[in-house]
N, C-alpha and C positions, 0 to 999 in steps of 0.2 A: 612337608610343612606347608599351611596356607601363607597363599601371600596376600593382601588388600593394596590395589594400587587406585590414589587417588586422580592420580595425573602424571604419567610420565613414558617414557618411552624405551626402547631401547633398541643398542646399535652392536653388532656383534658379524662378524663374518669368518668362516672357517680357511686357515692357511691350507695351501698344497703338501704334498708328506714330502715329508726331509731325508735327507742322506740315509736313515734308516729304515726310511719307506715306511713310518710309523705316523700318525695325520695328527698335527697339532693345530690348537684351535686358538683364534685370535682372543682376546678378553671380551668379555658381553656385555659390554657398559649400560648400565643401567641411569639412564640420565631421566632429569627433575626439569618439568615445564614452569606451568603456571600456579602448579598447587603441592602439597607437601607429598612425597612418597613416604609410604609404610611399608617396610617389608621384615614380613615374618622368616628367619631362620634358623640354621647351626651358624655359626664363628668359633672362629680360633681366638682365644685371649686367655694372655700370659699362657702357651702351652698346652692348655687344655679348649675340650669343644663343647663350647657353653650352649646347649639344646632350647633354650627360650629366648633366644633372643630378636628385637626387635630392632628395627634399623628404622631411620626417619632419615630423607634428605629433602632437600628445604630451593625454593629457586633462588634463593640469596649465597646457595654454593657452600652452607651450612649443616651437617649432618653428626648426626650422633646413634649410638648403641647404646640399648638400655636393655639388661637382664630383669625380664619380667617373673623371675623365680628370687631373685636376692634383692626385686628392689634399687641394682646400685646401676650406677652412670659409668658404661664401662669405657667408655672411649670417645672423642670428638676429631671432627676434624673437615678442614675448609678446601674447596676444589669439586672434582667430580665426585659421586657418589658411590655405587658400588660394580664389583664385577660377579655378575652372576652363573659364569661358566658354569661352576663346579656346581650349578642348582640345574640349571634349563637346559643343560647340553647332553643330549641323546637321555640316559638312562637318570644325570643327575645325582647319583648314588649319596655323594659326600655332604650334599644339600649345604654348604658351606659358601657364605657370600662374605666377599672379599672388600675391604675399607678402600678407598682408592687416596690419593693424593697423600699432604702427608698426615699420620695418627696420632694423637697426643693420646698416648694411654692414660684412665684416671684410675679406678678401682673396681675389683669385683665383687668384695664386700657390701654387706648390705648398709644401706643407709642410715636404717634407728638400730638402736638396740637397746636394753636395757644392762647397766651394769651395776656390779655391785656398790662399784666406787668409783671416783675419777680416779684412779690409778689404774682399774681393770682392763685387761689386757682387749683389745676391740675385736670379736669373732669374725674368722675370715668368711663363713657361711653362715648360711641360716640351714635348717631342714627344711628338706622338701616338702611336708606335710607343714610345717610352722609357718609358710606364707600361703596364706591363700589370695589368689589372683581374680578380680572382677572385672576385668576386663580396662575398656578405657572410652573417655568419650572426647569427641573432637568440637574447636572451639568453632566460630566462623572463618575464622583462615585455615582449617583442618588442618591443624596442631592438638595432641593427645594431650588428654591429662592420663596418666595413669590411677588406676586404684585397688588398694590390696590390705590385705587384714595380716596383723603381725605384730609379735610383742601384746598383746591384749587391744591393739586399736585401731582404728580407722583410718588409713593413709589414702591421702589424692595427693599424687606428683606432677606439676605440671613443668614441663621442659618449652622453651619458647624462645625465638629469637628476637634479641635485643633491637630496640627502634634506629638504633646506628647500624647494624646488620655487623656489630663487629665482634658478638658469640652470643651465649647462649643466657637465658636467666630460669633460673629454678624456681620454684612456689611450692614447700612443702608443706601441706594441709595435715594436721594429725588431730583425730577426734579420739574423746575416751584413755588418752596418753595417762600410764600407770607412773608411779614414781620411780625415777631413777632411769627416766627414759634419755635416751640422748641421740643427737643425730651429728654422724661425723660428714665435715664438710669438705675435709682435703687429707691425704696424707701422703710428705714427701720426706726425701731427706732432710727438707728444710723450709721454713715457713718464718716468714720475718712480717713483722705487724707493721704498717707503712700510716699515713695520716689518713681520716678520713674514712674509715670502716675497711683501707684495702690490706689485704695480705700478699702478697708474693710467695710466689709456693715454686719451689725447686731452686733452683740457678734463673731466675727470670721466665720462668719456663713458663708461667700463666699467673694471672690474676685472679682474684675473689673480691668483691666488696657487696657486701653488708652494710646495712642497716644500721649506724650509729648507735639506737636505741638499743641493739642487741649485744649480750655480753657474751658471746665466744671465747673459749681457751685454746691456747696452745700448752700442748704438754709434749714431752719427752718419750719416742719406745725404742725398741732394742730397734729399730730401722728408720729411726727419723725422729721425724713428728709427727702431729697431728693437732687440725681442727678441728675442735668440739662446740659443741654447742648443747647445753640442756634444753629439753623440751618441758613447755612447764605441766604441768596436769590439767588433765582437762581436754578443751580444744586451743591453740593454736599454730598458725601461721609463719613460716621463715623462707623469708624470699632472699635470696644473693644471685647477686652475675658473676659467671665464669667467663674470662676475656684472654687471648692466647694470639 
């Protein structure tokens, strides 16, 4: 896999062989200077090994995954950035880059979908051929937006660090939105509506806030809940912060 680095470095040194004279190799920490890293690779989430995945680490010690095939925000999380042993060392084979510090998993799910009904069960994949990927463009702090075609419409996702440096804020742009489109925003065991547009999503586990103007649901599934949100037709805009 291609990798795009904007600015960053990396520190990695090979241990001596151990008791079974077999050569293990230190981690290859992939650290963030002055400007944001992008790295293209495989990961491991929930069990399986997600082949488009994008990594961003940020020099506020902010980084996230995002599956450029589903669309969805697979995982965040604050500290160092990644370990790229299993990509740069010797042969590389597994191309697998590793989350460092600690991981909040979010979903692998795709982000809009359309359903039949607010009751309809929310698909854990999209098809491979039903997202098309255009690539991404970077703002002037080289932060990506993403953009990709799916469900009948124009999506730009943009992912960016919050002015406190304390997570992450989304912007998801949808042009040409069909009826009955909707974009799920959280799903945990549990999600409680707090004042002031915030959710709580898990045991304390992370926050959401929204947009007051926006009417979001929580509904009920066989594993939790989940945050909805219609998308209205047409073109618009829904911006929330993820805070953990």
């Amino acid at each position: 896999m291609a990798c795009l680095m904007l600015c960053g470095s990396l520190a990695g040194t090979v241990s001596a062989q151990d008791a079974d004279n077999t050569t293990q190799v230190n981690p290859y920490l992939l650290t963030v200077e002055s400007k944001p890293y992008l790295l293209r690779s495989y990961m491991m989430f929930e069990g399986k090994k997600r082949t488009h995945v994008i990594s961003v680490g940020t020099p506020q010690k902010i980084s996230y995954s995002y599956d450029l095939k589903s669309g969805a925000l697979l995982q965040v999380w604050k500290g160092q950035f990644v370990d790229v042993k299993e990509m740069w060392h010797e042969r590389g084979e597994p191309q697998l880059a590793k989350p460092l510090g600690q991981v909040l998993a979010l979903s692998g799910a795709p982000a809009i979908a359309i359903l039949n009904n607010k009751d309809a069960m929310w698909p854990d994949s999209i098809g491979f051929d039903e997202l098309q990927n255009k690539g991404y463009t970077l703002d002037k702090s080289k932060m990506p937006t993403f953009i990709y075609a799916a469900n009948g419409a124009e999506v730009s996702d943009r992912i960016a660090i919050l002015n406190n440096g304390e997570g992450l804020e989304r912007s998801i742009t949808v042009n040409n939105a069909k009826d009955q489109l909707f974009c799920r925003i959280a799903a945990a065991t549990t999600i409680k509506s707090m004042k002031g547009g915030v959710y709580e999503i898990g045991d304390k586990t992370y926050l959401i806030t929204l947009d007051k103007a926006l009417k979001p649901f929580i509904r009920n599934t066989a594993k939790g809940q989940e945050l909805l949100l219609p998308v209205k037709k047409g073109t618009s805009t829904l911006t929330y912060s993820l805070t953990w």
